[in-house]
FIBA-994739 format. One record per residue (C-alpha): chain; x, y, z. Coordinates in steps of 0.001 Angstrom, whole numbers, plus 500000, padded with zeros to 6 digits. Layout:
FIBA-994739
+-----+--------+--------+--------+
: mol :     xx :     yy :     zz :
+-----+--------+--------+--------+
:   A :      X :      Y :      Z :
...
+-----+--------+--------+--------+
//
This chain:
FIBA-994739
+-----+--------+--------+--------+
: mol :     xx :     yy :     zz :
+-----+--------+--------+--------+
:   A : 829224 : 012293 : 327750 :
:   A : 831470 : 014538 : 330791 :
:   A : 831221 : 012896 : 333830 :
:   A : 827758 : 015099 : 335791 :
:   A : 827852 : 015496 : 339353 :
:   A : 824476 : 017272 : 340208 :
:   A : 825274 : 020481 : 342401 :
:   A : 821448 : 021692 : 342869 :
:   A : 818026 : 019547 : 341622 :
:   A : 818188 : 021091 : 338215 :
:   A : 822335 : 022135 : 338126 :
:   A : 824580 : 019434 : 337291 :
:   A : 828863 : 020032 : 337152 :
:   A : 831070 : 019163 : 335111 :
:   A : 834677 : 019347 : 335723 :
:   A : 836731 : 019477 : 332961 :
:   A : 839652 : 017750 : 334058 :
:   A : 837913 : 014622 : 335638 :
:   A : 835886 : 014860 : 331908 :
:   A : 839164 : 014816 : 330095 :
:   A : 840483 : 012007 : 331824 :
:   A : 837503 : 010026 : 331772 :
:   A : 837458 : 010495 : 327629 :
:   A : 841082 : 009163 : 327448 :
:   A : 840312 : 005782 : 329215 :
:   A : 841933 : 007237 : 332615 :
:   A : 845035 : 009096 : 331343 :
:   A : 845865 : 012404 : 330959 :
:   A : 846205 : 013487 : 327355 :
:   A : 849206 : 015100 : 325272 :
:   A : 847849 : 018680 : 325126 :
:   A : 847188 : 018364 : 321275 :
:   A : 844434 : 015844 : 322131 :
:   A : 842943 : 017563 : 324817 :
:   A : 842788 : 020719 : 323060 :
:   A : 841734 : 019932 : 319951 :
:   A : 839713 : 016725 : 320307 :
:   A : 839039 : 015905 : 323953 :
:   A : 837878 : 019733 : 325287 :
:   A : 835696 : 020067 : 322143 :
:   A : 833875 : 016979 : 322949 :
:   A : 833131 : 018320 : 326934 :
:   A : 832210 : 021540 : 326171 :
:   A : 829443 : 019597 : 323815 :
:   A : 828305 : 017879 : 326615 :
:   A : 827750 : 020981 : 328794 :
:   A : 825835 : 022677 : 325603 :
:   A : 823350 : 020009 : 325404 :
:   A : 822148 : 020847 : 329358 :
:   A : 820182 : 023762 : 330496 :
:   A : 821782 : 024326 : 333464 :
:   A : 825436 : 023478 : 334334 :
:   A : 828655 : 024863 : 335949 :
:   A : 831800 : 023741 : 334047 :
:   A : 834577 : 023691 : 336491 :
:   A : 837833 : 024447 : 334607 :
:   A : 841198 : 025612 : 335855 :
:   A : 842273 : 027062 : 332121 :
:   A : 839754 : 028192 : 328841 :
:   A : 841600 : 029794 : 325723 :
:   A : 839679 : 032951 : 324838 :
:   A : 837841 : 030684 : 322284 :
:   A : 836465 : 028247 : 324505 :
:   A : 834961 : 030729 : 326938 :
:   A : 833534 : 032683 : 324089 :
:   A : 831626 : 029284 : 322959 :
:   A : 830188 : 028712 : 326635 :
:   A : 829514 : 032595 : 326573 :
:   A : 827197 : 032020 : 324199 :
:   A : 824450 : 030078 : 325544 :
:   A : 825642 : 030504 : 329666 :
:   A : 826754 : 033568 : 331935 :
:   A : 830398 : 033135 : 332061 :
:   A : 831895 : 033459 : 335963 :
:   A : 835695 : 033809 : 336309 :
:   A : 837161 : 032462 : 340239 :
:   A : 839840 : 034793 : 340476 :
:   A : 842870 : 034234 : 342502 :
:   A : 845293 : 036066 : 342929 :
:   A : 848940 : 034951 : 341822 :
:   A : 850373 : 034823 : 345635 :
:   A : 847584 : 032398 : 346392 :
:   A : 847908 : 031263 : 343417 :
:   A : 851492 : 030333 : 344010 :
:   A : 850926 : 029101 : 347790 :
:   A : 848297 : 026572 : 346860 :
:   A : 850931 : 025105 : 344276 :
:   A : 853554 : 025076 : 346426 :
:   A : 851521 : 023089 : 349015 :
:   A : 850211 : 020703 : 346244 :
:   A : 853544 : 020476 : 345154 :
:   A : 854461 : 019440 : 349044 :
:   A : 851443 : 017184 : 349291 :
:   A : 851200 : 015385 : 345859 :
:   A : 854550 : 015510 : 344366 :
:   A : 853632 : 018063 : 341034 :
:   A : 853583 : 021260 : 339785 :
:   A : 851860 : 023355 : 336571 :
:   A : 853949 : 026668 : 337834 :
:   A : 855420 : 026975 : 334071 :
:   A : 852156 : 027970 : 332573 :
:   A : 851025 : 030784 : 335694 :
:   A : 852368 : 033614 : 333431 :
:   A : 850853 : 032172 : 330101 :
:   A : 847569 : 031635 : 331948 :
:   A : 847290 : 034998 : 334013 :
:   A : 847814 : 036968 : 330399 :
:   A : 844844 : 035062 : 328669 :
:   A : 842796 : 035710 : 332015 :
:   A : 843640 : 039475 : 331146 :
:   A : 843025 : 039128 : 327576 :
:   A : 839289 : 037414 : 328137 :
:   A : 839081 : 040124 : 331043 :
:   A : 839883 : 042990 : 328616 :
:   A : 837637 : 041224 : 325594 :
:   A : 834786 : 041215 : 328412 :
:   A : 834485 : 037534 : 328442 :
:   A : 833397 : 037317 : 332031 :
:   A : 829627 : 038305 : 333053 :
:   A : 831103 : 037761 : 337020 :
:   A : 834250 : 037806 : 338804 :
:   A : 834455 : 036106 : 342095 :
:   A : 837388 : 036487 : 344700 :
:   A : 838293 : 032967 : 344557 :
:   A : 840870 : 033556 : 347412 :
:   A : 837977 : 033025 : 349729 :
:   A : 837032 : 030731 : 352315 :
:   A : 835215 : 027832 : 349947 :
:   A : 831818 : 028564 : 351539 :
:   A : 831722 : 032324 : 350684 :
:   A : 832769 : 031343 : 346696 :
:   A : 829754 : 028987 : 347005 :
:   A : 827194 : 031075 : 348132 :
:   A : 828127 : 033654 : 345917 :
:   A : 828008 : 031218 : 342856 :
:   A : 824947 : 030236 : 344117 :
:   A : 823414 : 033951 : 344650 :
:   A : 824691 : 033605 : 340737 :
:   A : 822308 : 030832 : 340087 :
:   A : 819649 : 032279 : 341675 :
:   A : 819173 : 029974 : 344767 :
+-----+--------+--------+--------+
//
């Protein structure tokens, strides 16, 4: 089962990446296993639950059409200068960088976008607080 972290008496999280890593006894995967064995298994987890906000920095078109299914579907949208800011200062701060898949991953955004994948957009570029009300005005609290 994902590692929960309860967000609200009856809401728990999950965050994918935490989930992933957890699965693989504490290492990041080769993307074969996380796609095709390790992702699979999380987004079991979060089907079994009422409730639940799956935090994920990337979904294929696939995935999000699964979760789509049974829960409303709510895209954090940043924009690729933030986008690109926030990696270069994790980049200063922690040493690493995922900039060669920012192209890849802002044309399946606009694929899901343009298959109507999303119920909700958020600005994710935000102050945190603001993108937490509004996902909770999304949960009904």
């Amino acid at each position: 089962m994902a590692q929960l972290r309860a967000v609200a008496p009856d809401v728990v999280a999950i965050d994918t990446d935490e989930a992933i890593v957890a699965r693989n006894d504490g290492v990041w995967p080769d993307m074969a296993r996380k796609n095709e064995v390790l992702i699979p298994a999380v987004l079991d987890d979060a089907e079994r639950l009422d409730e639940v906000i799956v935090l994920n920095s990337f979904s294929l078109a696939e995935w999000t059409a699964r979760l789509r299914a049974s829960f409303t579907i709510v895209l954090l949208d940043l924009p690729a200068d933030e986008q690109a800011r926030r990696d270069e200062q994790r980049f200063a701060e922690e040493g690493w960088t995922n900039r060669e898949w920012f192209d890849w991953h802002r044309q399946e955004v606009a694929a899901q976008r343009d298959a109507g994948l999303f119920d909700h957009v958020v600005d994710a570029a935000r102050p945190v607080e603001d993108v937490a009300a509004d996902l909770l005005r999304l949960l009904g609290r």
